[in-house]
Residue frames as a rotation matrix with the C-alpha (Angstrom) as fourth column:
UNK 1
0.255 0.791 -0.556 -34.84
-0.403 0.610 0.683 100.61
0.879 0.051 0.474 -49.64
UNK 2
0.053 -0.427 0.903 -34.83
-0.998 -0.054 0.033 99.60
0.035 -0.903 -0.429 -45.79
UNK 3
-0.530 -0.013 -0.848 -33.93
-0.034 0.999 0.006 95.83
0.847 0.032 -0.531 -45.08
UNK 4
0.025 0.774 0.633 -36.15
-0.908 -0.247 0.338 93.80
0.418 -0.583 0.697 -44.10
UNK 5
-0.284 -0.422 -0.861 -34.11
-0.061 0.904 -0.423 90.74
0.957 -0.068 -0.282 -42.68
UNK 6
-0.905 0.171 0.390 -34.99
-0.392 0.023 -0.920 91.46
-0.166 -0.985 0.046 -38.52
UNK 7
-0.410 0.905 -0.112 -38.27
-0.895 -0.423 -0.141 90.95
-0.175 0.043 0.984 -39.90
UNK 8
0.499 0.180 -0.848 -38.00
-0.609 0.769 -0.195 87.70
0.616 0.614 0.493 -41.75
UNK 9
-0.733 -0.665 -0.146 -35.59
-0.186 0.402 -0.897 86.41
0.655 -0.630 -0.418 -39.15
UNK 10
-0.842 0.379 0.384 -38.68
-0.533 -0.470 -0.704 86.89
-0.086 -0.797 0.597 -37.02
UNK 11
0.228 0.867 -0.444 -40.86
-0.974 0.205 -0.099 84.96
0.006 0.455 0.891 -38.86
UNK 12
-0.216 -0.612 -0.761 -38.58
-0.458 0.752 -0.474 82.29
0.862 0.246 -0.443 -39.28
UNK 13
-0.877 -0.165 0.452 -38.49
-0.480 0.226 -0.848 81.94
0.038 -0.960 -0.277 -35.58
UNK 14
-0.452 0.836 0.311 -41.88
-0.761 -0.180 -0.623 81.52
-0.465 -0.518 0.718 -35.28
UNK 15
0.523 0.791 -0.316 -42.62
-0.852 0.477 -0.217 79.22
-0.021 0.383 0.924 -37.77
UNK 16
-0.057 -0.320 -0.946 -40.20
-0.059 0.947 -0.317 76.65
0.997 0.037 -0.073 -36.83
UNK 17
-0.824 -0.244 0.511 -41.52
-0.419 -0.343 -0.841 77.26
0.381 -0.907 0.180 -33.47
UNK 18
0.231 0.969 0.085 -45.09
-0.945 0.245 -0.217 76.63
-0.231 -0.030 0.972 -34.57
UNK 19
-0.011 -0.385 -0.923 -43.26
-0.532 0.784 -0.321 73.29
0.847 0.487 -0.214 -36.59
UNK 20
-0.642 -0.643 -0.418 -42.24
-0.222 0.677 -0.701 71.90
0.734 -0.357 -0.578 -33.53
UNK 21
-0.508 0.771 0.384 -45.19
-0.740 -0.163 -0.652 72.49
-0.440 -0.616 0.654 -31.22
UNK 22
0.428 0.903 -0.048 -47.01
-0.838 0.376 -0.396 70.87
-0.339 0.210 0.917 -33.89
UNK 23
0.259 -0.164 -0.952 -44.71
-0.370 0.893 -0.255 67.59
0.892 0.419 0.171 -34.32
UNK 24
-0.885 0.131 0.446 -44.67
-0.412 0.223 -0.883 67.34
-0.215 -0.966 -0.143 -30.14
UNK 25
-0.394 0.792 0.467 -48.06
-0.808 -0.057 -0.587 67.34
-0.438 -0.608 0.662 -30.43
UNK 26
0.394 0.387 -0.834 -48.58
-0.904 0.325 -0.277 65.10
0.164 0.863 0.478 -33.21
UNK 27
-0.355 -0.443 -0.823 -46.06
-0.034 0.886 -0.462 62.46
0.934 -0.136 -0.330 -31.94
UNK 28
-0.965 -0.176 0.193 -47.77
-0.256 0.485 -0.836 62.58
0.054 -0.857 -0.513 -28.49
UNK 29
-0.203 0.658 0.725 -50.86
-0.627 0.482 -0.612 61.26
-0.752 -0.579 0.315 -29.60
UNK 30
0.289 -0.321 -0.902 -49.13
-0.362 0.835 -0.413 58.73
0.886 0.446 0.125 -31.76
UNK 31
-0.667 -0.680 0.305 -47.95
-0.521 0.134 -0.843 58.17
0.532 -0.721 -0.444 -28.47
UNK 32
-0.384 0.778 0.497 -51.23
-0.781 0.014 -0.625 58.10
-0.493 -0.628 0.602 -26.53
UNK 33
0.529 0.820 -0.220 -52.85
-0.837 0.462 -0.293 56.06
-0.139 0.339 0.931 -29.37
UNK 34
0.088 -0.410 -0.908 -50.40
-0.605 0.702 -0.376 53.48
0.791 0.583 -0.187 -29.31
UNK 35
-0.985 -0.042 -0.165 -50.00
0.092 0.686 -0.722 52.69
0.144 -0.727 -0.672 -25.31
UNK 36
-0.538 0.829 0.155 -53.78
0.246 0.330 -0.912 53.45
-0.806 -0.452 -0.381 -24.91
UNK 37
-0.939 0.130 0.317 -55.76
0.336 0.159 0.928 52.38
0.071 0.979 -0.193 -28.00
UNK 38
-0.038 0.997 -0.070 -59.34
0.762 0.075 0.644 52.94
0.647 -0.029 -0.762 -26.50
UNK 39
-0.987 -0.018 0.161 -60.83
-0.087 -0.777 -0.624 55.63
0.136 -0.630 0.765 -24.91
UNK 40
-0.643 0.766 -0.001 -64.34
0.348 0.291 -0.891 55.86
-0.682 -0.573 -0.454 -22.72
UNK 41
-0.310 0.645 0.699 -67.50
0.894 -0.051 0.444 56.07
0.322 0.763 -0.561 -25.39
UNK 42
-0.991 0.120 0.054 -68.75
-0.120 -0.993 0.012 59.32
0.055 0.006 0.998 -26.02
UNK 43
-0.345 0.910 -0.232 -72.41
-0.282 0.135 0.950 58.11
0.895 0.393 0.210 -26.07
UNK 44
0.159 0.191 -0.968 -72.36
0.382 0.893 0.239 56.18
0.910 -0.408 0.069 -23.18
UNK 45
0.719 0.082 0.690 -69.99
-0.417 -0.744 0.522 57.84
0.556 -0.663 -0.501 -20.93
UNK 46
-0.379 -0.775 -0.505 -67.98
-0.598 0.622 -0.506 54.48
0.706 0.110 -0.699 -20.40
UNK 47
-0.189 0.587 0.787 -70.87
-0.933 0.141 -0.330 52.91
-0.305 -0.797 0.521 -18.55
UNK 48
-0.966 -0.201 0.163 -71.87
-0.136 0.929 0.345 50.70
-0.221 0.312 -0.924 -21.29
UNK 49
-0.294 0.932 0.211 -75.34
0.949 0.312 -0.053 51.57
-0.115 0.184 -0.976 -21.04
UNK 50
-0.940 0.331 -0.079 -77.24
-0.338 -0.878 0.338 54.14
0.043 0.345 0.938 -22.91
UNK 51
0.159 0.987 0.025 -81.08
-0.986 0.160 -0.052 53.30
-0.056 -0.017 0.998 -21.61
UNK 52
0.965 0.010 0.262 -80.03
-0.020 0.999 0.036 49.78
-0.262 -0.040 0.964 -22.80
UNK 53
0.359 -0.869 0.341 -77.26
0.643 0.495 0.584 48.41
-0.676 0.010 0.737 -23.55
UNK 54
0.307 0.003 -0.952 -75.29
-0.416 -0.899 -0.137 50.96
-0.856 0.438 -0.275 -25.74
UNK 55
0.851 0.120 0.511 -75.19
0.313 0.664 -0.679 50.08
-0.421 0.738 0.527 -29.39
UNK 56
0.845 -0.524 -0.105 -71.86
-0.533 -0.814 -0.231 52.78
0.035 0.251 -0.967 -29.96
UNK 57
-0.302 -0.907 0.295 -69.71
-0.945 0.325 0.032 50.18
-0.125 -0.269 -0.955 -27.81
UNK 58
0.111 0.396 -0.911 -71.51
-0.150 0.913 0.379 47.07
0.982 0.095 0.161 -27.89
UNK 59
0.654 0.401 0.641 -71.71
-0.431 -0.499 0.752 47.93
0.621 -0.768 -0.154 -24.23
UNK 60
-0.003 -0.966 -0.259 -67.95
0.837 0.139 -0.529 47.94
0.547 -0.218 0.808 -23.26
UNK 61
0.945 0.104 -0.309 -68.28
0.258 -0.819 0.513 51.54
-0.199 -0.565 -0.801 -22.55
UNK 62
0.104 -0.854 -0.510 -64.92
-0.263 -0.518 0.814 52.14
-0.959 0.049 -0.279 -24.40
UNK 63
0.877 0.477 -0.060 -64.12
0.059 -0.233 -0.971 52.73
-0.477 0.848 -0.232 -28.15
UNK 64
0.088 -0.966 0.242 -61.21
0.945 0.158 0.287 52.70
-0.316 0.203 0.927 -30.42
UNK 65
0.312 0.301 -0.901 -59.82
0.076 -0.953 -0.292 56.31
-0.947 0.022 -0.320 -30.65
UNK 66
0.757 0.537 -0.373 -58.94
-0.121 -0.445 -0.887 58.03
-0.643 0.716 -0.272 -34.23
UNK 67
0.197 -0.939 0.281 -55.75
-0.905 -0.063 0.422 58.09
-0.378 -0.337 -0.862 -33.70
UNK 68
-0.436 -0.452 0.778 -55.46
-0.279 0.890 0.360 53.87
-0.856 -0.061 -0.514 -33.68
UNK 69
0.511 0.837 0.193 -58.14
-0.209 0.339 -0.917 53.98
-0.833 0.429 0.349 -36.66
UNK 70
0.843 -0.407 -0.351 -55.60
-0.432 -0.125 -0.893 55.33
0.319 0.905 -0.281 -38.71
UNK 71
-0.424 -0.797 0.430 -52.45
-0.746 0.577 0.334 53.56
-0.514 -0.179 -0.839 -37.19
UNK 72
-0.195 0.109 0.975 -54.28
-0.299 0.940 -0.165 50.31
-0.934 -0.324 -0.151 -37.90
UNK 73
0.991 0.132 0.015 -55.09
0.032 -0.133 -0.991 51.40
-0.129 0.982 -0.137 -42.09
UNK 74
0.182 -0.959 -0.218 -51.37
-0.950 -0.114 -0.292 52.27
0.255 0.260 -0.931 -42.01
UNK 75
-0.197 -0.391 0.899 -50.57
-0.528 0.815 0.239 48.52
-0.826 -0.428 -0.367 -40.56
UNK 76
0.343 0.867 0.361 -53.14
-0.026 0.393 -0.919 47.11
-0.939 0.306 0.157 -43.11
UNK 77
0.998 0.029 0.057 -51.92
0.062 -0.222 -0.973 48.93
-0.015 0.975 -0.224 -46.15
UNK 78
0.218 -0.975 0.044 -48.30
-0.920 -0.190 0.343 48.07
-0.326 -0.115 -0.938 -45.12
UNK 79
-0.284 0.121 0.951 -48.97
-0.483 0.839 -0.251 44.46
-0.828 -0.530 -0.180 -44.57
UNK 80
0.539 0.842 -0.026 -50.91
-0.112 0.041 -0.993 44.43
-0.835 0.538 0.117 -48.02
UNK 81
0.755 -0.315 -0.575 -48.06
-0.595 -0.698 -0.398 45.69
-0.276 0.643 -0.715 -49.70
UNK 82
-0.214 -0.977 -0.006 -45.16
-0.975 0.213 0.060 43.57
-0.058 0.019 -0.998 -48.60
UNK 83
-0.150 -0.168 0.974 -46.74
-0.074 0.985 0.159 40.32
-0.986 -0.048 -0.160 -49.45
């Protein structure tokens, strides 16, 4: 029966290769969403106006990204907890 350890050794690599790519990426936009919380409306364009006033931002022209939605539920449902 031929071993098949070069193989698995090979895999290995890769998936703690793919691991780390994907906890870079993942902690740099915890990063991003924590020094910049808003990003330019997608409706709007970050003008602020869509024909009138846009109703997406409440014509800021900038939104809160997904990222900080969920940072700010984690804050919430910490905050909730410890009192």
């Amino acid at each position: 029966m031929p071993s098949l350890a070069a193989t698995a050794t090979t895999i290995t690599i890769y998936v703690c290769l793919f691991l780390v790519v994907l906890a870079a990426v993942t902690l740099g936009y915890a990063l991003l969403c924590w020094l910049y919380p808003f990003s330019p409306c997608r409706r709007c364009h970050g003008t602020g106006r869509h024909h009138r006033p846009c109703r997406h931002c409440d014509g800021t022209g900038r939104t809160i990204r997904p990222g900080r939605h969920a940072l700010n539920y984690l804050r919430a449902l910490h905050d909730k907890g410890t009192r």
